[in-house]
KEMAR-135551 format. One record per residue (C-alpha): residue in three letters; x, y, z. Coordinates in nm, 4 decimals. Last residue first. Example, Ala and Ser with C-alpha at 12.3 -4.5 7.8 and 13.67 -1.06 7.14 Angstrom:
BEGIN
<atom code="Ser" x="1.3670" y="-0.1060" z="0.7140"/>
<atom code="Ala" x="1.2300" y="-0.4500" z="0.7800"/>
//
This chain:
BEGIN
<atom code="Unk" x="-1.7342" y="1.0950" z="-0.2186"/>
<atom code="Unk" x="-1.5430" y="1.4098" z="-0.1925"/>
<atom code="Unk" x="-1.6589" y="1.5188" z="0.1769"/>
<atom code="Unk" x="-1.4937" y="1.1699" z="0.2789"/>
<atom code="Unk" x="-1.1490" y="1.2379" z="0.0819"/>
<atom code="Unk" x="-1.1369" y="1.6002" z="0.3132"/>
<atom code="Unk" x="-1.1614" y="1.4254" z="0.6104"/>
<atom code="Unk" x="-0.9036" y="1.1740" z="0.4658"/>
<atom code="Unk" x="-0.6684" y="1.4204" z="0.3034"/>
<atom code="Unk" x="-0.6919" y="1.5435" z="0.6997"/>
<atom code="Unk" x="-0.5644" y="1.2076" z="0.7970"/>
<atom code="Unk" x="-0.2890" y="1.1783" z="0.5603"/>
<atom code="Unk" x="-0.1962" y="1.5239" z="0.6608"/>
<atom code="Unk" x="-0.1093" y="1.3685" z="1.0256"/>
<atom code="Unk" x="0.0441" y="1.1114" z="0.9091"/>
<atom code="Unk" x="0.2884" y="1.3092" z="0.6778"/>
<atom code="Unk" x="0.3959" y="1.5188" z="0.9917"/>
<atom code="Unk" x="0.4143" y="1.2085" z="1.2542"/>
<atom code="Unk" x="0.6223" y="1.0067" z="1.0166"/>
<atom code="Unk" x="0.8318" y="1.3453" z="0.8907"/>
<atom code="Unk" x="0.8836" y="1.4464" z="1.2304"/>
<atom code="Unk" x="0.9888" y="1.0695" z="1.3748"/>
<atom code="Unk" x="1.2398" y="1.0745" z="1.0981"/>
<atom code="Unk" x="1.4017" y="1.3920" z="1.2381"/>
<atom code="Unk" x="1.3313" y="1.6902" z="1.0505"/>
<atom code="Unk" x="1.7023" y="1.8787" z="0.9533"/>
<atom code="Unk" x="1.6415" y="1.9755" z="0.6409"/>
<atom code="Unk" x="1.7988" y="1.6921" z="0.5164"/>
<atom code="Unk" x="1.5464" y="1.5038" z="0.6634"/>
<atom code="Unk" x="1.2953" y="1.6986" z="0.4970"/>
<atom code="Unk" x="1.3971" y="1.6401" z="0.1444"/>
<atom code="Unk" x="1.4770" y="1.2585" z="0.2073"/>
<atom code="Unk" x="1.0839" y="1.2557" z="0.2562"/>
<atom code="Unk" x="1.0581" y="1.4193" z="-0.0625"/>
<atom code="Unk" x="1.1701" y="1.1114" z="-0.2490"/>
<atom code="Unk" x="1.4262" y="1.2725" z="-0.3664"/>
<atom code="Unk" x="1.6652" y="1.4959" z="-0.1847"/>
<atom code="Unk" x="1.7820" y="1.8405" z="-0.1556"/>
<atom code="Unk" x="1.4578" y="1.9249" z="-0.3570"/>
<atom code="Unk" x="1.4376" y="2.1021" z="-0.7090"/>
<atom code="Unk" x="1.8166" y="1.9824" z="-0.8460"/>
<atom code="Unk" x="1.9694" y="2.0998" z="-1.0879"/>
<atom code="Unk" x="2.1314" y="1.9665" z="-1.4366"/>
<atom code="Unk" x="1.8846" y="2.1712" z="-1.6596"/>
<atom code="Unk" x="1.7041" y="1.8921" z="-1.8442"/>
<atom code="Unk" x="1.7814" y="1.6031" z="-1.6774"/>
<atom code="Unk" x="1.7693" y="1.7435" z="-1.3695"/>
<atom code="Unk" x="1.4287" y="1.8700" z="-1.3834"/>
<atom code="Unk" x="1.3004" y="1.5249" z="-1.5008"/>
<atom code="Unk" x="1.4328" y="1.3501" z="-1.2219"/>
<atom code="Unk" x="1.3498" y="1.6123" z="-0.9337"/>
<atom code="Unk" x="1.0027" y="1.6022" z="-1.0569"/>
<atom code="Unk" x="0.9549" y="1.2538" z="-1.1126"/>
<atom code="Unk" x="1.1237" y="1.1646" z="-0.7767"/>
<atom code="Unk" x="0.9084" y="1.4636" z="-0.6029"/>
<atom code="Unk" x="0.5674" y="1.3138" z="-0.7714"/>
<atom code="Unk" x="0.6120" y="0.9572" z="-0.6608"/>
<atom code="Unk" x="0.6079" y="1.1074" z="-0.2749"/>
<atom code="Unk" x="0.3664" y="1.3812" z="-0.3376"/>
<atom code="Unk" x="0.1206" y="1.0485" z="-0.4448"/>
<atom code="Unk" x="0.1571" y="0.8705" z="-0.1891"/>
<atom code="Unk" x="0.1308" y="1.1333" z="0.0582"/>
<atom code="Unk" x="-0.2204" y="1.2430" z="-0.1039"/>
<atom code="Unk" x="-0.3493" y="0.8758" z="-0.0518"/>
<atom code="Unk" x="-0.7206" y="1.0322" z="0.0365"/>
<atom code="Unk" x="-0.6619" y="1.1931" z="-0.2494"/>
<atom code="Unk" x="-0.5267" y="0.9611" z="-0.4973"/>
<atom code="Unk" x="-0.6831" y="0.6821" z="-0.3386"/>
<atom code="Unk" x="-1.0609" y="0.8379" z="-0.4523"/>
<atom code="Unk" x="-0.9825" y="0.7574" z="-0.8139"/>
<atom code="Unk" x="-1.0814" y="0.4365" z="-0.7353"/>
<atom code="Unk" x="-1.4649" y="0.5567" z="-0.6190"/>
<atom code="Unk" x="-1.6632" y="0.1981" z="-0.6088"/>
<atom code="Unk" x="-1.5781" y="0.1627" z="-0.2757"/>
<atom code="Unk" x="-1.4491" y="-0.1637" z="-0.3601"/>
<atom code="Unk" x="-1.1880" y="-0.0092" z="-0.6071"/>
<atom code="Unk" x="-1.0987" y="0.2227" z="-0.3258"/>
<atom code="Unk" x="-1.0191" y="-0.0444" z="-0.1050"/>
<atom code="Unk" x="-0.8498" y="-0.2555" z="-0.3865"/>
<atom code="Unk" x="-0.6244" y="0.0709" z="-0.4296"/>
<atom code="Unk" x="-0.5471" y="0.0780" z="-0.0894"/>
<atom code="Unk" x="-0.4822" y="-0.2586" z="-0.0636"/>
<atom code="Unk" x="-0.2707" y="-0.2865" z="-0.4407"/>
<atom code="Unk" x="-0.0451" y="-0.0360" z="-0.2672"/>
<atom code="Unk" x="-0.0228" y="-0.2393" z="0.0606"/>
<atom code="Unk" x="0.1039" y="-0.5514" z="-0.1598"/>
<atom code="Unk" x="0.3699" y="-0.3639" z="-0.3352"/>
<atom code="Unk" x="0.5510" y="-0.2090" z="0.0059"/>
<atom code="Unk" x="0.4832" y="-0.5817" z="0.2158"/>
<atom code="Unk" x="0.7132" y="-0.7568" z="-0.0554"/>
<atom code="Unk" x="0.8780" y="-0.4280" z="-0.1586"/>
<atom code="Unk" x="1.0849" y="-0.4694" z="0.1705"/>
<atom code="Unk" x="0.8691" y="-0.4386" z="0.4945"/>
<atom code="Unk" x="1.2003" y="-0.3747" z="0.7052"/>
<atom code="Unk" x="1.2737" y="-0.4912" z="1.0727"/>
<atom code="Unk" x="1.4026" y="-0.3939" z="1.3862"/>
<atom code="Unk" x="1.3236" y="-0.0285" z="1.3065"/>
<atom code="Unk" x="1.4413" y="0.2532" z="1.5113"/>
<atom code="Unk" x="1.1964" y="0.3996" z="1.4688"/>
<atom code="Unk" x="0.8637" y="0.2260" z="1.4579"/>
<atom code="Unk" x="0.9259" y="-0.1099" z="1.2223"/>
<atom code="Unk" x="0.8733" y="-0.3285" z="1.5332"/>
<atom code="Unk" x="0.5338" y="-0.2187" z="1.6826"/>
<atom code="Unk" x="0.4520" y="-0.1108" z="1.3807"/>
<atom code="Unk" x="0.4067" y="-0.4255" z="1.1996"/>
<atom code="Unk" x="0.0658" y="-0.4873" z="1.4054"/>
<atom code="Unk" x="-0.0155" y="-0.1778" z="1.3573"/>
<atom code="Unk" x="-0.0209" y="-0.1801" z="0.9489"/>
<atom code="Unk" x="-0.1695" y="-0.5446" z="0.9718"/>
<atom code="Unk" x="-0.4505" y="-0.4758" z="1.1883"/>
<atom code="Unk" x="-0.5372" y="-0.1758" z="0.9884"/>
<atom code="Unk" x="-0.5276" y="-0.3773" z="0.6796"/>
<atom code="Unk" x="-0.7576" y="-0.6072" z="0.8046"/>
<atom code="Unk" x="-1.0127" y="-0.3564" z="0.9006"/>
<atom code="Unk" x="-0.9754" y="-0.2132" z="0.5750"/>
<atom code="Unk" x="-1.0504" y="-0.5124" z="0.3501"/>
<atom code="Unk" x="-1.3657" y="-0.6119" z="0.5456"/>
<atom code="Unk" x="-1.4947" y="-0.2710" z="0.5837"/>
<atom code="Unk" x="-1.4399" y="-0.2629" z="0.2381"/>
<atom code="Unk" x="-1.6248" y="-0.5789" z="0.1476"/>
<atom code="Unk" x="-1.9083" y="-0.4600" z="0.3990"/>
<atom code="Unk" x="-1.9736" y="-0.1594" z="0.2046"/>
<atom code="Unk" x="-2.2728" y="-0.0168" z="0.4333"/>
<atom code="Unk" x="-2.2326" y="0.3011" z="0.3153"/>
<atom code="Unk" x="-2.0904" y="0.4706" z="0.6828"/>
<atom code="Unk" x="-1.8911" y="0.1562" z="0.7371"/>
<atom code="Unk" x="-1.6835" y="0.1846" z="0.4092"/>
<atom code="Unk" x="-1.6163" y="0.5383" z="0.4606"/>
<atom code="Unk" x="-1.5411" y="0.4539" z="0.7852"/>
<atom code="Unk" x="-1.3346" y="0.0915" z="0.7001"/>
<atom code="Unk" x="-1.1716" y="0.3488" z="0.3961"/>
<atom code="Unk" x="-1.0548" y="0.6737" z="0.6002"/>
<atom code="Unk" x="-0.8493" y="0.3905" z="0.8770"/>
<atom code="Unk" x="-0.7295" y="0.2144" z="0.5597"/>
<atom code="Unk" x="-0.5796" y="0.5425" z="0.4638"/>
<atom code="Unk" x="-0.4819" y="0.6488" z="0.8385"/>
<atom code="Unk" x="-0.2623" y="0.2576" z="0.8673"/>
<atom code="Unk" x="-0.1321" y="0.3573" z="0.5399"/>
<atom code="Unk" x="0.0317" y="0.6591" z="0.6338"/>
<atom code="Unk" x="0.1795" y="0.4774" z="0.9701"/>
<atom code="Unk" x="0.3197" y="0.1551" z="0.7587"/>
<atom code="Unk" x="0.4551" y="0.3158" z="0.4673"/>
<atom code="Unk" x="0.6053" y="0.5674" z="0.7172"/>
<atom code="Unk" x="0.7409" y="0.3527" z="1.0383"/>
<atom code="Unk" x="1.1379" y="0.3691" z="0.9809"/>
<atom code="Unk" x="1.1512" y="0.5941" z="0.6765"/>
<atom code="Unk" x="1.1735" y="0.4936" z="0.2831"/>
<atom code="Unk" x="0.8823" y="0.2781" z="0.2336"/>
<atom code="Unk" x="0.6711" y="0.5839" z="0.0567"/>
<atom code="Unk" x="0.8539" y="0.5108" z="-0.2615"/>
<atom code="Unk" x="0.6780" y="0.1857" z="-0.2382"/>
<atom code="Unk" x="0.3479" y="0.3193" z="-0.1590"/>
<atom code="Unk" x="0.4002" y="0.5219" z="-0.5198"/>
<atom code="Unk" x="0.5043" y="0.2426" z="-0.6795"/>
<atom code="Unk" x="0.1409" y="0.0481" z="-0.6301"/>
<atom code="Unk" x="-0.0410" y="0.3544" z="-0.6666"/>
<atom code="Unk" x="0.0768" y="0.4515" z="-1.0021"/>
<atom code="Unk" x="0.0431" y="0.0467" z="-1.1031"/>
<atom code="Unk" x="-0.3027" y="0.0247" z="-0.9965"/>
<atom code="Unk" x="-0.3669" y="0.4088" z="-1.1206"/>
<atom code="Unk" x="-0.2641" y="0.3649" z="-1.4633"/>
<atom code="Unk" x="-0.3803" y="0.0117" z="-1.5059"/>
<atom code="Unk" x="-0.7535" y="0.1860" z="-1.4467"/>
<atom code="Unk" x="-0.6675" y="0.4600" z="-1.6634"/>
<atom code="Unk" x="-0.6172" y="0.2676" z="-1.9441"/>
<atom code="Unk" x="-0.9001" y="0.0311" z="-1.9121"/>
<atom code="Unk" x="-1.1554" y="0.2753" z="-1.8253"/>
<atom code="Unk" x="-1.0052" y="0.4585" z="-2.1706"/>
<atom code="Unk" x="-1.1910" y="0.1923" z="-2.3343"/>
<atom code="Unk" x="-1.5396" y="0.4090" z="-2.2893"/>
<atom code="Unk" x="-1.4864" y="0.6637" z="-2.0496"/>
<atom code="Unk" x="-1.8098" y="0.7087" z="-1.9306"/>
<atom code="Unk" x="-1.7854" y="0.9820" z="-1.6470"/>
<atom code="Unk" x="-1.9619" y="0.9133" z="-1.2665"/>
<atom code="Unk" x="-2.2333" y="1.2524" z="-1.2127"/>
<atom code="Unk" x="-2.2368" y="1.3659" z="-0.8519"/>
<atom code="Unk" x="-1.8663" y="1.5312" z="-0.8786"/>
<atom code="Unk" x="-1.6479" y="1.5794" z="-0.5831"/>
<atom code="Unk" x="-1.4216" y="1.3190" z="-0.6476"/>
<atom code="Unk" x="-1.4785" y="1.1504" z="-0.9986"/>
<atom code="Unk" x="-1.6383" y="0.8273" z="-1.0463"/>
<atom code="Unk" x="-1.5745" y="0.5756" z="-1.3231"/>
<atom code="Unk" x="-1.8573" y="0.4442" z="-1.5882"/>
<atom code="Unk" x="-1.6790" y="0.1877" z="-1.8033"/>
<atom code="Unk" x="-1.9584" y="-0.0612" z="-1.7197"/>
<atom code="Unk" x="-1.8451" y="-0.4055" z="-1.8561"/>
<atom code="Unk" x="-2.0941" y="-0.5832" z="-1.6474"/>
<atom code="Unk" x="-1.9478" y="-0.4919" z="-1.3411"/>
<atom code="Unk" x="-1.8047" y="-0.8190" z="-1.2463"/>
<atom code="Unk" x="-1.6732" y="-0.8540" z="-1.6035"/>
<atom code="Unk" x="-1.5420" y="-0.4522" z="-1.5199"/>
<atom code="Unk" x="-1.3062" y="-0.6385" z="-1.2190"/>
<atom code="Unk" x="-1.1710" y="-0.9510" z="-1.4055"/>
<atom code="Unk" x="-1.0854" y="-0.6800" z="-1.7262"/>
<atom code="Unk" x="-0.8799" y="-0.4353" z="-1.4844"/>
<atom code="Unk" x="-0.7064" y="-0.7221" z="-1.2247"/>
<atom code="Unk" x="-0.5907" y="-0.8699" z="-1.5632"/>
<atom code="Unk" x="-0.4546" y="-0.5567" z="-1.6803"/>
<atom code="Unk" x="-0.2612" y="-0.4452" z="-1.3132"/>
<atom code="Unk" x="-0.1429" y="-0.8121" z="-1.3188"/>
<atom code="Unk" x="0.0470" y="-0.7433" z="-1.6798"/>
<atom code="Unk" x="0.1029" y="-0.4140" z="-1.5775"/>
<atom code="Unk" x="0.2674" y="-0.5070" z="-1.2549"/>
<atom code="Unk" x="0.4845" y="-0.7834" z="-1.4138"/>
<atom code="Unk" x="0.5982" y="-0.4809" z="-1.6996"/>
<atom code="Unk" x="0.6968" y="-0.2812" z="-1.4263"/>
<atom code="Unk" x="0.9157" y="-0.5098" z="-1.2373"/>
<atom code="Unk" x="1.0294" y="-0.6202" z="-1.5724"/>
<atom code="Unk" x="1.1428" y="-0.2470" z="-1.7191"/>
<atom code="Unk" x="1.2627" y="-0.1583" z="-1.3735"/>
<atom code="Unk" x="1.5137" y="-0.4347" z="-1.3508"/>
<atom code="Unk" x="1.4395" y="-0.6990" z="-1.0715"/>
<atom code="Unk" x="1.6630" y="-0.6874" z="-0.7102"/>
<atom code="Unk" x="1.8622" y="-0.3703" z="-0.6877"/>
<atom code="Unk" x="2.0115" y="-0.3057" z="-0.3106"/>
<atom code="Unk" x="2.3191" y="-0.5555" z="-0.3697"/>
<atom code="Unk" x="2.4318" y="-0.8559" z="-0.2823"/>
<atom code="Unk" x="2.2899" y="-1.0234" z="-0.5910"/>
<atom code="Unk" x="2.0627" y="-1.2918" z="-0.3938"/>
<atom code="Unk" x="1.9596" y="-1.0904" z="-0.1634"/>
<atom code="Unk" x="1.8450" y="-0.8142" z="-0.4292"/>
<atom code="Unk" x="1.6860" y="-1.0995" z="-0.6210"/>
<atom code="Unk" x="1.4673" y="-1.1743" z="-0.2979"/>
<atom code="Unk" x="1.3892" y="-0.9025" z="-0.2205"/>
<atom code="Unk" x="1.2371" y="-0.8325" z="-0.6190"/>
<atom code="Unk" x="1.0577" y="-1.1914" z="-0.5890"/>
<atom code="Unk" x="0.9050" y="-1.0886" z="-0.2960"/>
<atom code="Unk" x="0.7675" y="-0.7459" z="-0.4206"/>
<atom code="Unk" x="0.6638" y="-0.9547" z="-0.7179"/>
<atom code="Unk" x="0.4611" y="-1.1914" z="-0.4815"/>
<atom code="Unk" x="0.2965" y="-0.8595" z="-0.3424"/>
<atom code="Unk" x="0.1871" y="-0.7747" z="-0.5996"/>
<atom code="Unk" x="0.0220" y="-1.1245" z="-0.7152"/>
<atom code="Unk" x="-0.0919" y="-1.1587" z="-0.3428"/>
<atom code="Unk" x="-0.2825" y="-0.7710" z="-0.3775"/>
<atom code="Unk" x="-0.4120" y="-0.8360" z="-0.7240"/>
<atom code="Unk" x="-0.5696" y="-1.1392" z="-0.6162"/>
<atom code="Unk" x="-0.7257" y="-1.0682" z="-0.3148"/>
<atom code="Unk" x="-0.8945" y="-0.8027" z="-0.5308"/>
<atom code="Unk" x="-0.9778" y="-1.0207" z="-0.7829"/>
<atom code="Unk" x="-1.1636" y="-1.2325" z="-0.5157"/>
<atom code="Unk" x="-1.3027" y="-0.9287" z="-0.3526"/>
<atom code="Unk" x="-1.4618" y="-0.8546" z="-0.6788"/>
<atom code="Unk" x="-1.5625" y="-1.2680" z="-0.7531"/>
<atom code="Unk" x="-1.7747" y="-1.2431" z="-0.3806"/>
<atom code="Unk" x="-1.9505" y="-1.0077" z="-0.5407"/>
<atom code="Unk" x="-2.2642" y="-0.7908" z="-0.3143"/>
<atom code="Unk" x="-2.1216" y="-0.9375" z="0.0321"/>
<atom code="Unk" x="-2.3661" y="-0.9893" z="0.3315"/>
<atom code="Unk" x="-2.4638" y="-1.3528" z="0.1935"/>
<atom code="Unk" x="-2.4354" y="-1.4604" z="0.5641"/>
<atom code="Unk" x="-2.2031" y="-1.7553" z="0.3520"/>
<atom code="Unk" x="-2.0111" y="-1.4374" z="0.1946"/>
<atom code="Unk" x="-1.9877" y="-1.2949" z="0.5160"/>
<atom code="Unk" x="-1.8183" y="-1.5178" z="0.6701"/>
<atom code="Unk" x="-1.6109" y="-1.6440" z="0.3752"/>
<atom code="Unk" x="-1.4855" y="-1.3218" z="0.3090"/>
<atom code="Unk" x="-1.4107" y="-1.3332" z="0.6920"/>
<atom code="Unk" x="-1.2201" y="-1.6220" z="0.7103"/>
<atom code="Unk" x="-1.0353" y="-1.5410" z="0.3812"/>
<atom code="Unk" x="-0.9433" y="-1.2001" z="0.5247"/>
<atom code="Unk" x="-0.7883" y="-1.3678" z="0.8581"/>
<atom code="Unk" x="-0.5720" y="-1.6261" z="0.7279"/>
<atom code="Unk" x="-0.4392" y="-1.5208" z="0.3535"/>
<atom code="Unk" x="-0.3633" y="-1.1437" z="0.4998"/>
<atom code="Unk" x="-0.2298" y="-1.2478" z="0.8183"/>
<atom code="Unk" x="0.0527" y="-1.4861" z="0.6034"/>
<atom code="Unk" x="0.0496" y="-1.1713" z="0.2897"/>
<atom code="Unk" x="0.1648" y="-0.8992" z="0.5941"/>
<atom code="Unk" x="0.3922" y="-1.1351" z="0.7860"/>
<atom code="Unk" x="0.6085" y="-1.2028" z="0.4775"/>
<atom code="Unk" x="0.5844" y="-0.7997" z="0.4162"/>
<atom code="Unk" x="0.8644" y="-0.8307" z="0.6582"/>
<atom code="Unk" x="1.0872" y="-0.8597" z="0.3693"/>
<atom code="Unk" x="1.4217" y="-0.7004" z="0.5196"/>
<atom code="Unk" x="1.6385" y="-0.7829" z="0.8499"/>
<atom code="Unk" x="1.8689" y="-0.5016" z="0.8887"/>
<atom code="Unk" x="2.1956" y="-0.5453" z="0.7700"/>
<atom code="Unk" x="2.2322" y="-0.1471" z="0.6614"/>
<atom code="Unk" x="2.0284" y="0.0548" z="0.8680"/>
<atom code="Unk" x="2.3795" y="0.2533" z="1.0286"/>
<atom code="Unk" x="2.4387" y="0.3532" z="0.6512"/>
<atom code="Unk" x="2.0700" y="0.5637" z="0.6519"/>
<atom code="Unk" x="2.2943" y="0.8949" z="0.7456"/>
<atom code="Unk" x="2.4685" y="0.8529" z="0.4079"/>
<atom code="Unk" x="2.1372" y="0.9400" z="0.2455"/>
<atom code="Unk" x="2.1408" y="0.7161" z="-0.0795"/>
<atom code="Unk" x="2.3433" y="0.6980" z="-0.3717"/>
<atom code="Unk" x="2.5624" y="0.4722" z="-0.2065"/>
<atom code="Unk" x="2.2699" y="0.2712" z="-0.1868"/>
<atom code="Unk" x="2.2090" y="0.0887" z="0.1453"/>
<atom code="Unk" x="2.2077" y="-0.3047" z="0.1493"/>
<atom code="Unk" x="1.8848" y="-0.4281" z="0.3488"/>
<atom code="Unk" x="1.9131" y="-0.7588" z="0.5374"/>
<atom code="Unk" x="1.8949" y="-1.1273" z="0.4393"/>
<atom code="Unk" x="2.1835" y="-1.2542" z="0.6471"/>
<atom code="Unk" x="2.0080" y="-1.6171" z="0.6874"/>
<atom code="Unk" x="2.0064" y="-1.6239" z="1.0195"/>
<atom code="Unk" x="1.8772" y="-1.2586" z="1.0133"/>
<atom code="Unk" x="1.5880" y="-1.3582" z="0.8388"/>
<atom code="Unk" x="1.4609" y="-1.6106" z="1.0929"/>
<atom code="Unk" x="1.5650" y="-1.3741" z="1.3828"/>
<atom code="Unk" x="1.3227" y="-1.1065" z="1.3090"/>
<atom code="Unk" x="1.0537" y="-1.2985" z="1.1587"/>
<atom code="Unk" x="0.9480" y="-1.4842" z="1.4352"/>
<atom code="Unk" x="0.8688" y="-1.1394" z="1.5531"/>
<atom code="Unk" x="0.7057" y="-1.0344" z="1.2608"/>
<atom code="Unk" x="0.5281" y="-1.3644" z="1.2810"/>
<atom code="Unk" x="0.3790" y="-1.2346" z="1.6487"/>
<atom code="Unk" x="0.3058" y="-0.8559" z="1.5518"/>
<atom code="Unk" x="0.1465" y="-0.9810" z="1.2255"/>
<atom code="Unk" x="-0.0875" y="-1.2623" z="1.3086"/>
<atom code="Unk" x="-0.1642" y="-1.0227" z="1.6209"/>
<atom code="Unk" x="-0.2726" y="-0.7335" z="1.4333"/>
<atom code="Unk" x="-0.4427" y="-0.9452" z="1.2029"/>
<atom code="Unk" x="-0.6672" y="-1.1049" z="1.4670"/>
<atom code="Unk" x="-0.7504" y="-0.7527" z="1.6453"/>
<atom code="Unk" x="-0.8266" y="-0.5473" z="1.3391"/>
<atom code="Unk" x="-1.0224" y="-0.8433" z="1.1605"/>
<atom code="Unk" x="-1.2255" y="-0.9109" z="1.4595"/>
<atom code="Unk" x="-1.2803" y="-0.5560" z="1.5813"/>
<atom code="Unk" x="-1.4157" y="-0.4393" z="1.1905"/>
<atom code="Unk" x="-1.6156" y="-0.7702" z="1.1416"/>
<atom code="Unk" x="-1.7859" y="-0.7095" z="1.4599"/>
<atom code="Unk" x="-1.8319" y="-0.3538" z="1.4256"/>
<atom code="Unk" x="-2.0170" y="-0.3980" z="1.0839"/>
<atom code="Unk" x="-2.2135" y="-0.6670" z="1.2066"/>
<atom code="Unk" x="-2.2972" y="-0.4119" z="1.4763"/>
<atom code="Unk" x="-2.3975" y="-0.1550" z="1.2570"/>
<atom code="Unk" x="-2.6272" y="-0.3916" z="1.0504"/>
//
């Protein structure tokens, strides 16, 4: 079983990885052709001007390696008849395309405009709720309706009744924005993510989860693969297309670990990141000051003088301890 496990874990790391590195960098020139590079806020860190023009919606090569190398191998081991529901990986498949499809819409509206604001808030949110909702019901039908939901670090799951519903649209689309708040560094979506799905395929592998190991190892191919051009300094951006579609992964991951609620702390980053803009919103508005130099936090640190290769190495390093400390909390 072990060595199924390892296959499906090489080949989905190694074929993704390469789906991604080599359309990335078909990417590259493509989108610069066609002048579709990232505008920098004025509002933004002044020191992020010299990014301006470069190519955006990488995330492209993300749903492409995605669509070719996670359908083979649902199909794999569906047909081996190694998967439990073949309908749960197809909602999560789902959720993850229809996110990041919103991501791409939202590039491609910022293109369009000129400008560094693609879809208003209201309907980028609303189109995530609306998938977040659907995702919800299509996964409890495959449970049986069970509104049972585990809690880290607790033997006994909770029944929440409806409120399974609510807090399951909750987390998709709290998870989903976080990861895109995330994207704000050369390398740091992509890095912190790459030691989330790394926590997942071993969590995955030690419990036999072969839809997770699935999932994961994919993912991990995909995060490295990008990395090889989005590193610092990045030749390329994921835009909200790849942003929104590794969100819904790593909740999908959890969600097929049967432990959601799990993302939150083995995605700790993610969720200091979303946390600092709320904070530093919500204090200014009500006293006119400001908590951190800079929101999201990772601004914070650069203007503190961390180079953007100390906050990437920093926050990926805590990502993996969240995950050694995730695994004790299953």
């Amino acid at each position: 079983m072990y060595k199924e496990l390892t296959a499906y874990l090489c080949l989905g790391a190694i074929t993704s990885f390469l789906i991604t590195k080599y359309m990335t960098a078909w990417l590259i020139p493509k989108l610069k052709s066609i002048k579709l590079g990232q505008k920098i806020l004025d509002i933004g860190p002044r020191w992020h001007k010299n990014k301006e023009g470069t190519p955006t919606m990488g995330g492209l090569a993300f749903l492409v390696a995605f669509a070719v190398v996670f359908t083979a191998l649902a199909i794999l081991a569906g047909w081996r008849g190694q998967i439990d529901s073949v309908a749960r990986l197809l909602f999560c498949a789902a959720l993850m395309l229809f996110n990041g499809a919103i991501g791409c819409i939202d590039d491609y509206a910022k293109f369009f405009k000129k400008q560094n604001q693609g879809l208003t808030a209201g309907v980028k949110f609303l189109m995530q709720v609306v998938v977040a909702s659907a995702f919800s019901w299509g996964y409890a039908w495959t449970r049986g309706f069970a509104t049972t939901m585990k809690i880290p670090f607790m033997d006994t799951p909770l029944d929440l009744g409806w409120g399974w519903y609510i807090v399951s649209v909750l987390l998709i689309t709290g998870v989903v924005n976080a990861v895109n708040l995330t994207d704000g560094l050369d390398g740091l979506a992509s890095s912190v993510t790459f030691f989330v799905s790394l926590f997942f395929v071993i969590a995955g592998s030690v419990a036999l989860y072969f839809e997770v190991v699935i999932l994961g190892s994919v993912l991990i191919g995909i995060t490295l693969g990008f990395l090889v051009y989005n590193l610092y300094p990045a030749k390329i951006f994921m835009g909200d297309t790849g942003s929104l579609f590794l969100g819904a992964g790593v909740v999908s991951m959890a969600y097929l670990l049967d432990n959601p609620l799990i993302s939150l702390l083995v995605g700790f980053i993610y969720v200091v990141e979303a946390a600092s803009v709320i904070i530093q919103v919500g204090v200014y508005k009500l006293t006119k000051k400001r908590v951190f130099k800079m929101a999201p936090i990772h601004h914070h640190f650069e203007r503190c003088e961390w180079s953007e290769l100390k906050v990437v190495s920093v926050f990926s390093v805590v990502t993996a301890i969240c995950g050694v400390i995730a695994y004790f909390a299953l």
